[in-house]
N, CA, C and O of each residue as an XYZ file, in Angstrom:
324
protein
N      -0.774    -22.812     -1.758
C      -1.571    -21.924     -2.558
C      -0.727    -20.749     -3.035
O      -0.545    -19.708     -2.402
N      -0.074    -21.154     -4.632
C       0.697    -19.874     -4.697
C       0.122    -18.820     -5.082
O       0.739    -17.759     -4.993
N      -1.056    -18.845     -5.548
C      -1.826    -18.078     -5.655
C      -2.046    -16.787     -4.441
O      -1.497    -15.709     -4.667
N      -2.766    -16.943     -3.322
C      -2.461    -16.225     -2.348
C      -1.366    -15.511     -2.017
O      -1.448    -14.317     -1.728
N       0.150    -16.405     -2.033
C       1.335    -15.211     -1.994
C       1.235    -13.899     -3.615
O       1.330    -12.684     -3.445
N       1.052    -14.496     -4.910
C       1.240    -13.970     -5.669
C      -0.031    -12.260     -5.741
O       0.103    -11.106     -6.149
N      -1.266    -13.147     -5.015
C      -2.056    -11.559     -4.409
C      -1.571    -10.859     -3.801
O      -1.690     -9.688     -4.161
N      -0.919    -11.081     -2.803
C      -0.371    -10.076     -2.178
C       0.836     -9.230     -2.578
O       1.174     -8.070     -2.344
N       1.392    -10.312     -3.317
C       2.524     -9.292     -4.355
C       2.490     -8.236     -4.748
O       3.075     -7.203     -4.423
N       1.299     -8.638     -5.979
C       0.840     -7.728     -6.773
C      -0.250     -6.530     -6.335
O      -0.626     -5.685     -7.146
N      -0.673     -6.569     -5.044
C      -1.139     -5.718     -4.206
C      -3.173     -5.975     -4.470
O      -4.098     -5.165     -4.537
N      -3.129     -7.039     -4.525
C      -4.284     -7.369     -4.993
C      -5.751     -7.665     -3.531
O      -6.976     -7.602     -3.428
N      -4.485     -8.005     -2.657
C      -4.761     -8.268     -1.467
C      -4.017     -7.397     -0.699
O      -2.895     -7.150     -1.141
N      -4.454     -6.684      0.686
C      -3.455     -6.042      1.668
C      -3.783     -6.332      2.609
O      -3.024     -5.711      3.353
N      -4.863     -7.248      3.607
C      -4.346     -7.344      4.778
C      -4.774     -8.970      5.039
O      -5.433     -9.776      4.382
N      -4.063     -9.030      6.327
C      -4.593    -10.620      6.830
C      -6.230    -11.090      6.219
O      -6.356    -12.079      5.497
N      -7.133    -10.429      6.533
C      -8.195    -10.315      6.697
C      -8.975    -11.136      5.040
O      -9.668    -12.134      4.844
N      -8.249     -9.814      3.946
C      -8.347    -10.203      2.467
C      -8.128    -11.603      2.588
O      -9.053    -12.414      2.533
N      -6.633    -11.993      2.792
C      -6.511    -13.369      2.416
C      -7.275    -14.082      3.109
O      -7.874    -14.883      2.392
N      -7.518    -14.158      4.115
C      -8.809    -15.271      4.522
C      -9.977    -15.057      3.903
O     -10.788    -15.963      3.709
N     -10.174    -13.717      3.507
C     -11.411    -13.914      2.714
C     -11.546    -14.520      1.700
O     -12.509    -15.226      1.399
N     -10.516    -14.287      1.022
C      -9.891    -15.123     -0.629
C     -10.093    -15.814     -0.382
O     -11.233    -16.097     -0.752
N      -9.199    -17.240      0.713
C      -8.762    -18.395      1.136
C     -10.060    -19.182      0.971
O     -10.201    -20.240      0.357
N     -11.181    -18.324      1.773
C     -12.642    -18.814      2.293
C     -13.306    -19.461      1.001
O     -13.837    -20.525      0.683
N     -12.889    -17.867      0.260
C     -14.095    -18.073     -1.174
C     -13.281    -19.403     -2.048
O     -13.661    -20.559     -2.237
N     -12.598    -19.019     -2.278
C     -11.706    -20.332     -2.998
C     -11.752    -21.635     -2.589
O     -11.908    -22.432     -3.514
N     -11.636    -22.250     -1.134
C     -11.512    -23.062     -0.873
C     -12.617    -23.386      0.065
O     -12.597    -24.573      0.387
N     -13.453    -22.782      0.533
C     -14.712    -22.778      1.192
C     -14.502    -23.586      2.961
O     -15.303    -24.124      3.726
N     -12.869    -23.274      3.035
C     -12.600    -23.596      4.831
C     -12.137    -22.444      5.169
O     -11.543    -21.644      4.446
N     -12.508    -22.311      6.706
C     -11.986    -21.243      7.582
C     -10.908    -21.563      7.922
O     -10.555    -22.527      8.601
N     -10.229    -20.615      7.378
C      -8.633    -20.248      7.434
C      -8.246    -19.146      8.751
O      -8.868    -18.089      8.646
N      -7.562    -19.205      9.652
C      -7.001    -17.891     10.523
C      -6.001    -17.210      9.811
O      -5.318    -17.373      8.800
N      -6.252    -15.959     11.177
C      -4.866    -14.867      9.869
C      -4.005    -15.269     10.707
O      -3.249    -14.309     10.857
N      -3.468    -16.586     11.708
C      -2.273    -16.727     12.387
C      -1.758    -17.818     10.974
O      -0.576    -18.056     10.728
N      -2.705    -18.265     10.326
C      -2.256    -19.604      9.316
C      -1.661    -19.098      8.030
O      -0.628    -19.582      7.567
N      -2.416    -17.986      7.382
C      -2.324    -17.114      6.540
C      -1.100    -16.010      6.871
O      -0.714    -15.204      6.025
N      -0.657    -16.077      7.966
C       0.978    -15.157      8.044
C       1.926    -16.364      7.636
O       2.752    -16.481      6.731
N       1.501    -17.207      8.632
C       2.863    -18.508      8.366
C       3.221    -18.746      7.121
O       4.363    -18.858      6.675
N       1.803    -18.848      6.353
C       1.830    -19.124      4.646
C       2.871    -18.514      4.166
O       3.870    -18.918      3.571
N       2.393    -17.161      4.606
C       3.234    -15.945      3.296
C       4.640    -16.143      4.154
O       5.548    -16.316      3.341
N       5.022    -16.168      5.213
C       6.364    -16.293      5.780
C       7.024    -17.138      4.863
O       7.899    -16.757      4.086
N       6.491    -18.567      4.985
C       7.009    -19.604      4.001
C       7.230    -19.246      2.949
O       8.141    -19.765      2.303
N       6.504    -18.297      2.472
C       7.030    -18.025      0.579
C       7.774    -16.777      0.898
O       7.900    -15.875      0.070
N       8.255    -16.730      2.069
C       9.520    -15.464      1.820
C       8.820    -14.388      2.095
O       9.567    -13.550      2.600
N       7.338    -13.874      1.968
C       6.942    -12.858      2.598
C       6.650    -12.475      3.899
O       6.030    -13.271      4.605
N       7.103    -11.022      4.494
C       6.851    -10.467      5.871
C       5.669     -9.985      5.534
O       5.240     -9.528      4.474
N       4.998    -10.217      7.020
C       3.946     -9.444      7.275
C       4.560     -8.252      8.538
O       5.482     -8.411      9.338
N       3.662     -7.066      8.339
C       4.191     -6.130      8.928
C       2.797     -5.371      9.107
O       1.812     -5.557      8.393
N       2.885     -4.436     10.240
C       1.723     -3.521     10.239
C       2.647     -1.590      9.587
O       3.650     -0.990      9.973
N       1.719     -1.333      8.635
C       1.954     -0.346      7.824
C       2.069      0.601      8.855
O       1.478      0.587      9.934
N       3.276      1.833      8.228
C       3.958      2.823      9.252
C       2.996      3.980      8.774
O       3.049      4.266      7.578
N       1.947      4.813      9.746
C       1.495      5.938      9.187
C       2.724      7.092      9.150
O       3.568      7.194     10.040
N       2.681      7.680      8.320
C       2.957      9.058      7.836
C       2.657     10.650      8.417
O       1.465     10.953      8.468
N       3.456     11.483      8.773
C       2.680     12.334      9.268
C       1.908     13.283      8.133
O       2.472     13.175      7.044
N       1.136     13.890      8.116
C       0.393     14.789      7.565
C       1.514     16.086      7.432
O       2.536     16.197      8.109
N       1.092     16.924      6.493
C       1.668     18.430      6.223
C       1.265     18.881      7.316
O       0.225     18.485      7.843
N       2.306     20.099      7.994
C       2.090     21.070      8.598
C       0.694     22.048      8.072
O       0.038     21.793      7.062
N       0.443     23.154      8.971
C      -0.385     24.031      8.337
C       0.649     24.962      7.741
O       0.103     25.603      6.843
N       1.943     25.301      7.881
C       3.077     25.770      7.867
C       3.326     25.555      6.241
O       3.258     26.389      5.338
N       3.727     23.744      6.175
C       4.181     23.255      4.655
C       2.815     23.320      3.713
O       2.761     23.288      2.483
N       1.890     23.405      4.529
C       0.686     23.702      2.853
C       0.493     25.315      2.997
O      -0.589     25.844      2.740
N       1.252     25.807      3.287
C       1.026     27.242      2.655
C       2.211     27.704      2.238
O       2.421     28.881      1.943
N       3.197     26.619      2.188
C       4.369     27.242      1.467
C       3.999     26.587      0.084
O       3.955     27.200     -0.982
N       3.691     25.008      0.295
C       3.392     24.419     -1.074
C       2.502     24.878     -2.049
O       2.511     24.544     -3.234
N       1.454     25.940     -1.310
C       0.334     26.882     -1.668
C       1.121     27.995     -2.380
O       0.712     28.453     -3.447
N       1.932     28.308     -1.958
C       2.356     29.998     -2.530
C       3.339     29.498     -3.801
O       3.344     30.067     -4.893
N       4.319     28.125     -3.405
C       5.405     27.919     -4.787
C       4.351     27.567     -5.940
O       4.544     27.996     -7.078
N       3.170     26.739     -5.617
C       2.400     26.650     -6.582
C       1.722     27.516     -7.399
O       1.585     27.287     -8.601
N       1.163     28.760     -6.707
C       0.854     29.872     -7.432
C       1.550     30.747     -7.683
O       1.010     31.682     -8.274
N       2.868     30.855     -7.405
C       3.860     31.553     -8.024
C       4.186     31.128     -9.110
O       4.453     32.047     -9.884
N       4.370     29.385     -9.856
C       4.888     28.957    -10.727
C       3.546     28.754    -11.765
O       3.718     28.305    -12.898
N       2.781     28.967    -11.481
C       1.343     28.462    -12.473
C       1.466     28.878    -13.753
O       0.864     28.149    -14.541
N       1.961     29.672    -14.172
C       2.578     30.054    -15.657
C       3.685     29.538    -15.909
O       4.260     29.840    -16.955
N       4.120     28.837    -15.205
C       5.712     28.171    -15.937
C       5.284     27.451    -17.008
O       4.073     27.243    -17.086
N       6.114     26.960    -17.977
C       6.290     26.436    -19.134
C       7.156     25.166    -18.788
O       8.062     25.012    -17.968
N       6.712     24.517    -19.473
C       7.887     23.001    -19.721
C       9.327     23.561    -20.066
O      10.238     22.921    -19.541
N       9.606     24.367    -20.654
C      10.781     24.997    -20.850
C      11.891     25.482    -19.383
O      13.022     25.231    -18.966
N      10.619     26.364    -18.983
C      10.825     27.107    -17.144
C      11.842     25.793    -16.541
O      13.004     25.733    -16.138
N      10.854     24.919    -16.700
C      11.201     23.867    -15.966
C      12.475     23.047    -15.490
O      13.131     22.745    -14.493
N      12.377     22.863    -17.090
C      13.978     22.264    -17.470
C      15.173     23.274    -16.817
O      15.941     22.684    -16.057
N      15.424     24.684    -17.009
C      16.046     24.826    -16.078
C      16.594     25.182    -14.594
O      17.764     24.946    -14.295
């Protein structure tokens, strides 16, 4: 089903879960997400669990707070240099 790898490509799909749901509606058999990793393995795709990010300080949003209202009158011109 190249279809299924090409969802996930294009970000159409993001987790195990989607593609079995896809899999289901499309093909109307219960698919596992152990069958649905192997798939995408085979077409060259990793599955991975997404890395969270930390959040801003209370620190960095009040600096990002003050450069922002310091610059609020800049010009596209300002900018450039």
């Amino acid at each position: 089903m190249k279809v299924l790898a090409r969802k996930f490509t294009t970000g159409e799909l993001q987790t195990l879960k989607d593609g079995q749901a896809f899999v289901q509606s499309v093909e109307a058999v219960h698919v596992g997400e152990r069958s649905i990793r192997n798939y995408l393995n085979i077409e060259g795709l990793k599955t991975y669990l997404k890395q969270k990010k930390p959040g801003l300080t209370d620190k960095q949003k009040k600096i990002r707070y003050q450069f922002a209202k310091n610059h609020l009158h800049w010009t596209i011109d300002d900018w450039k240099n």
